[in-house]
Structures are given as structure tokens and as C-alpha cells.
C-alpha positions, 0 to 999 in steps of 0.5 A: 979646625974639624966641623965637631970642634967647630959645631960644640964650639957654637953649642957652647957659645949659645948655653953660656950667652944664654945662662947669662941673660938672667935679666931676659928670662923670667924667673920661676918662684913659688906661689904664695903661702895662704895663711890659716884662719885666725884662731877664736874664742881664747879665754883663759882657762884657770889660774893659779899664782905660777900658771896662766891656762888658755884655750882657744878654738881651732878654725882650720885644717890646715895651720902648721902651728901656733904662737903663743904670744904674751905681754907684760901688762896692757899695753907694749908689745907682744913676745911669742912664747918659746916652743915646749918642743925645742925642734919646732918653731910655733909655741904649740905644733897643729890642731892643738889648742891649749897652752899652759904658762908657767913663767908667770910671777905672783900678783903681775897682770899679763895680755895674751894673743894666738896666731896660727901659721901654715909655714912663713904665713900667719893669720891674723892675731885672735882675741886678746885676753888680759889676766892676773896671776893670782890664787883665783878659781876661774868663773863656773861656765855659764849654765842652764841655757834659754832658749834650752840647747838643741844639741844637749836638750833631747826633745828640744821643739823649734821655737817660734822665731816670734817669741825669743825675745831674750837670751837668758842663763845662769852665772857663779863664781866660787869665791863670789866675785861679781861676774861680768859677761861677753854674749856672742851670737850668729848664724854660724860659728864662724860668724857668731859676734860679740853683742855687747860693746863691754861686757854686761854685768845681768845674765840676760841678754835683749834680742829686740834689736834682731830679726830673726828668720824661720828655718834657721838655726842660731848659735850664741855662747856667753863668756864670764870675766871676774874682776881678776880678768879670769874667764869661763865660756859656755859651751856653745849653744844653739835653738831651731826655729819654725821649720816651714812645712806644707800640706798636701792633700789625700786623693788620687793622682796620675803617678810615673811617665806621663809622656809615655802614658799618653803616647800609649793609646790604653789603659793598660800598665807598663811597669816601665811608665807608670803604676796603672794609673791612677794612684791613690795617697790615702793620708794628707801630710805635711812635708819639709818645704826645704831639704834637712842640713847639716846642722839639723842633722848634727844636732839630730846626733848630739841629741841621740848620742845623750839617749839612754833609751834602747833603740834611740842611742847611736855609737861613734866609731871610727868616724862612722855614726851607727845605730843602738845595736850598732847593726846599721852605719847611718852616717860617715863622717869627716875626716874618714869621709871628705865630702861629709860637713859634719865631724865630731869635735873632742874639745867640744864633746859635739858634733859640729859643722864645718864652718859656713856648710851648716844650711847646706843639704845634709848628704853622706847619710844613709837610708838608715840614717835619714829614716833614724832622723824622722823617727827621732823628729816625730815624722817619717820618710815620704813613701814614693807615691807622696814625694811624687804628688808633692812634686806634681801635684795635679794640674791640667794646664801642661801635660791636660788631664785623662778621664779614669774608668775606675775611679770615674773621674777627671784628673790633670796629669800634673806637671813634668817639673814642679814649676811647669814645663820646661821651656828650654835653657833659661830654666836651668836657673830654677833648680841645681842642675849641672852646668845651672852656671850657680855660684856652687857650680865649681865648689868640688865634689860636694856642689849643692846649693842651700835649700830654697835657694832657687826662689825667684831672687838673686844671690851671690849675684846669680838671678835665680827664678822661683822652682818651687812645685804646687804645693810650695816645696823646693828642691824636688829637682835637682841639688840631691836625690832625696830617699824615700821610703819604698823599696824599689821594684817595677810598678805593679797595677794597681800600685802596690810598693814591694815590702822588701827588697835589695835598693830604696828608692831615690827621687829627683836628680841632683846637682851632678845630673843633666836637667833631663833626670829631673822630671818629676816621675824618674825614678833611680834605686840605691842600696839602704846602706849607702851614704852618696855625696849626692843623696840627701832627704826631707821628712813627712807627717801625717795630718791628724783628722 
């Protein structure tokens, strides 16, 4: 036998010993599918003697479908409903929520459940509800909100978080049937719980038992049951409460590079350092101690999508927000922008917060956009030299101070982070930098973290220290630039900010920047059309004299 023959004569020994050595080799099989989250909220709709209506609220982006699964009575178990569309397996396909049954029979009491799936895995089944099919009129949705709704309310002020003692609102039933009500309340949406064991019979609901916090925002929404098991939610709710705020005093400060300033042995400006110091803020104002969420935001558009008045209404187009005259973008959105929180709800009639993001700095938001937000609040965007000061302030302790000819006068040089100085890796907890090692540090594109979250205490496992500046704002380094409301040009001595130009400028570093780009003084520009998933703002008033 020729050495060919005896050579593929081996190759084809060892391919056959080796496919038949299954139970050596381990087997490739395919990760497991992640089902979907439950779906909430259903409640039926309407009813008729031959039709049971249900809604419910879709709380994924990502499910294949629904099942509608319904049972005789309440008790058994549940069927799934057959698919309106014979080529599909769930009852109802993606992103659907609604579902109409028209096989019940006249007088019988049904129990029905919604379980979303992503292929083969589904979630957990929702809310049950249990319904009589009957010539009924459904609940009128319960009205007239106390506290008012920010979202449909323009005008709307924060409420103390003191005083809201009570949830309060207005519930009827055409045929004068006695109602009975579900209360649900929660920081989120997706965390909004049911507070009552049973549904209550008043349309008042006692928050006594509740702490509530300042600078948060609270959902709640109230479903009414009549005595035939039909119901009707209201819209979901919401109320701000007191926004923290702090003062910074007028007078003059040191502005730009310091560092540079003291090595140059004079007076004299560099419009690459500093503005030809010192700068003088004529205004005592109040700024946001904490950078505007998404929620505050979405409840900014809602608000201005109600106003008639010119010049205070926004346009939705093509998932982008624009201004009355529709000349400016203020905002894209999802899902046309992935890395925004914010998106416009059809069953809702509102723009919403992806769930869990509603206390996370707004970004994908323009100049436009954010100066459009503190006009609508009554407050502005701080001018360049203000964010500084509240970022700096003015004391000695680290960078010392500098004697001034004109005006005669003795200033600390402030300090180059808000905290102080920087005192080398184990300060990289005091502020969102990258590479601070936070639990936001591998969450995607969008890596902020909550406002205030760098405060001296630990969450999520994670010990932060405190990076509040001298006058008690946090996030002035680090988490998102933040606009301002100056134009961008070289300093000019003494300071002068340009009237107009090409790019506004941003202050204080962000979440994808080394700690080196957030020392109080650096300075970066971005045209006023942009929106970045790394710039967000925070507003200023004027304290009247």
C-alpha cells in the first residue's frame, strides 16, 4: 500500500474516532433567552354584555408578544387567549397593548392576566382583574388631582414636602354605582405600589404614614372598581417637591487658571489663563444645588406641550422637541436618540422616563433646550463667570490669595476643585470621573450618575466622600458638562463675555473625562445646537434686593 493510501487512511481513522467521542467533547448550546418585564397596570377598559376591554402598560422594549390568558370565574386555571392573527403564537404581537374579547357570554364573571414573552421565555403574569360581562358603563377615570399634576398643570410650583399630607381627587360612575378604589404611589413608575390592602371606598388617601424627601418627584395614579368588577385608572400622576438651592453672594472673585496666573509674575492677562483678574459677579443668586433630571425635564415638555401662549409652546417631530417657531431643536429623544431617557408615550398622551432614569441628569438636550427649561421655571442659565464662582468660591486655604491694585483688596484664589485640593487617587470618589470605579462606570454610553450622589456616603456598596463646592453644589466636576449662558471667546481684560458668537460654553468635565479636566477654571465650547450624551445644566435666580 502506497504511503497516500496509508496516510488518508489515518486522517480518516482519526476524524471517525473523533466524531464519535460525543461524550468527550462539550457540547455548544445557546445562552438563555432573558424574558421581557411583567407587563403592569391592566384593567379592564369598557364592557358590554359580548365584549370585555382591557389595557395594560407595556414595560419593555424588548418582548416578542403578549398572551392573553383568561378564566372562567375566580378560581381555576388560566387559557391563553388564541392569536387574532393565526401566524402568530402570542394572543397580541409587540408593543401592543390592548386587547378586546369578544367570546364572553352575557351575565358570566371572567379573571384575566397578560404575560409578555421574548421568544420561549416568559415573564411573570401581571395584575389579575376579574370582570362581569354585563351592559355596564365603565368608572369615569378619577379626576381632578391634589396635589395638581406637574405634567398637565402649566404653572405648577414644588410642594413643600412638609405639607402634602393627603392624596386627594374626584371619582363618579354613570350609573351611580358605589366605587371603590386601588391608590398607587412610588418614586418611579416602575416602583409605584399599591397602598391600600383592598381597595377603599373615600376618594382621599392619607400619606402619614410616608417620608417624603426634597428634591424628588412622586408618582401615584388611582383605579376605580364598580360593584361589577369594571374598572378605570387615572392618568398617572405626579408633584416635585422643594427643589434645594444655594445662595452665592455678589462681590468679586479670582476667575480662569490660577496655577498659570501665580507662576506669571504680573498683572498683566493672558486670555489663555485668566480674564485679568479680579472678576467682579454683580448679582447674588441662587443656583440648583443638583444638576435638572430627566424627569424634571419631561415634566418641563408636558407642560409646554399644553401652552397656547406664543413663543412657550414646543412641536414633537420625528422624535425631536423643537421650539414654537419650530426654528431651534431643543431636545432628540428616543427612540430616534438612544442614549436620551426621555420618550413620548402614545397611550399616555405624555412624555415619559425610561424606568429607573427619572433622577439621573437630563443630557441629549440642547442650549436651546436648557435656557427654554429655566425661562419656563422662572430662572436662567448661569453666565460663566457665576457657575465659576460657585464652583471656587473664594478661599485661601490651598491656592493662598493675591493683593489686587484695582480694586484695592485682598482675595483668596479659591480652590482648584470644589472640595479643595487634590490630594491624588483617593479623590477620585468625590466625583464622576472615568475610571472613579462608581457603580455607573460600566453601564453604556450614557455613564452618569444621580445628582448629589457623590456626598460622603455609601450607595450601592460603593463609599463615596463628599465633592460638594463652598457653597454646597454638587456636581461641578465631573458626571456632565453643564452649559452656561455666555458665548465662547478668548478672555478679554477686563472680563467682558462676547455678545455672540459660533459656541457656548460648557463647564465641568463629565463622566468620560480624566479628573484633570475638572478643575474649577477649564473651560471647553460646543455649538448652542448640540445636544451630547455628556452635557447636561442646572439653572440660577437672582436674589431680589
Amino acid at each position: 500500500m502506497s504511503r497516500r493510501w496509508i496516510g488518508l487512511g489515518l486522517l480518516a481513522a482519526l476524524v471517525f474516532a473523533d466524531g464519535c467521542s460525543d461524550t468527550q467533547k462539550s457540547k455548544i448550546t445557546d445562552p438563555p433567552i432573558t424574558p421581557p418585564k411583567p407587563v403592569r397596570d391592566l384593567y379592564a377598559a369598557s364592557t358590554s354584555p359580548t365584549r370585555i376591554s382591557l389595557r395594560w402598560r407595556d414595560s419593555s422594549d424588548d418582548e416578542t408578544g403578549f398572551n392573553v390568558e383568561r378564566r372562567v370565574g375566580s378560581s381555576g386555571p388560566f387559557v391563553a387567549m388564541l392569536p387574532a392573527d393565526t401566524a402568530s403564537v402570542s394572543t397580541v404581537g409587540a408593543n401592543v397593548m390592548l386587547f378586546d374579547d369578544k367570546t364572553v357570554i352575557e351575565g358570566t364573571t371572567y379573571t384575566y392576566r397578560i404575560v409578555a414573552y421574548r421568544y420561549t421565555a416568559g415573564a411573570a403574569p401581571s395584575n389579575e382583574v376579574t370582570v362581569l360581562a354585563t351592559n355596564k358603563l365603565p368608572p369615569n377615570p378619577p379626576s381632578n388631582p391634589s396635589p395638581p399634576d406637574v405634567s398637565s398643570t402649566p404653572g405648577t410650583p414644588n410642594i413643600d414636602e412638609t405639607t402634602v399630607t393627603t392624596l386627594s381627587w374626584t371619582g363618579t360612575d354613570p350609573a351611580g354605582q358605589r366605587l371603590v378604589f386601588d391608590v398607587y404611589f412610588g418614586r418611579t413608575l416602575g416602583t409605584m405600589a399599591s397602598m391600600v390592602a383592598s381597595p377603599i371606598p373615600g376618594t382621599s388617601y392619607s400619606l402619614s404614614g410616608e417620608t417624603l424627601a426634597r428634591n424628588q418627584h412622586y408618582f401615584w395614579r388611582v383605579v376605580a372598581h364598580d360593584t361589577t368588577g369594571v374598572s378605570s385608572p387615572s392618568p398617572v400622576w405626579g408633584f416635585n417637591t422643594t427643589a434645594d438651592r444655594d445662595t452665592v453672594p455678589a462681590g468679586y472673585f479670582v476667575m480662569g487658571d490660577t496655577l498659570r496666573y501665580l507662576d506669571n509674575d504680573t498683572t498683566a492677562a493672558n486670555p489663555l489663563w485668566h480674564p485679568g483678574n479680579p472678576v467682579y459677579t454683580s448679582s447674588t443668586f441662587t443656583m440648583d444645588r443638583y444638576l435638572v433630571t430627566n424627569q424634571q425635564y419631561a415634566d418641563f415638555l408636558n407642560q409646554a406641550r399644553l401652552t397656547r401662549v406664543a413663543g412657550r409652546g414646543i412641536w414633537l417631530s420625528n422624535y425631536q422637541v423643537l421650539d414654537d417657531a419650530r426654528e431651534h431643536v431643543y431636545a432628540t429623544i428616543s427612540p430616534r436618540d438612544a442614549d436620551s431617557d426621555i420618550m413620548f408615550s402614545v397611550a399616555d398622551s405624555a412624555f415619559i422616563v425610561s424606568e429607573g432614569r427619572e433622577g439621573f441628569p437630563v443630557v441629549q438636550v440642547s442650549y436651546y433646550g436648557a435656557d427654554a427649561y429655566a425661562k419656563y421655571t422662572g430662572r436662567r442659565l448661569p453666565t460663566e463667570a457665576e457657575w465659576e464662582k460657585a464652583a471656587r468660591g473664594t478661599a485661601r486655604d490651598i491656592l493662598g490669595y493675591r493683593v489686587f491694585a484695582s480694586p484695592v483688596d485682598t482675595l483668596g484664589l479659591g480652590y482648584p476643585y470644589p472640595w479643595g485640593g487634590w490630594a491624588g487617587l483617593q479623590d477620585l470618589n468625590r466625583g464622576n470621573f472615568r475610571d472613579s470605579g462608581d457603580p455607573y462606570e460600566n453601564a453604556g454610553r450614557v455613564r452618569s450618575t444621580p445628582p448629589g450622589f457623590y456626598n460622603g456616603a455609601i450607595a450601592l456598596g460603593y463609599q463615596t466622600a463628599d465633592g460638594a463646592s463652598p457653597y454646597g453644589v454638587y456636581d461641578m466636576s465631573g458626571n456632565v458638562w453643564q452649559w452656561t449662558a455666555d458665548w465662547y471667546d478668548a478672555y478679554r481684560a477686563p472680563h467682558r463675555p462676547p455678545r455672540d458668537g459660533d459656541f457656548k460654553v460648557i463647564r465641568g468635565g463629565s463622566f468620560d473625562k480624566p479628573y484633570s479636566s475638572a478643575v474649577c477654571w477649564n473651560r471647553s465650547s460646543v455649538g448652542p445646537e448640540i445636544s451630547d450624551r455628556a452635557i447636561g445644566f442646572r439653572t440660577v435666580r437672582n436674589v431680589e434686593k
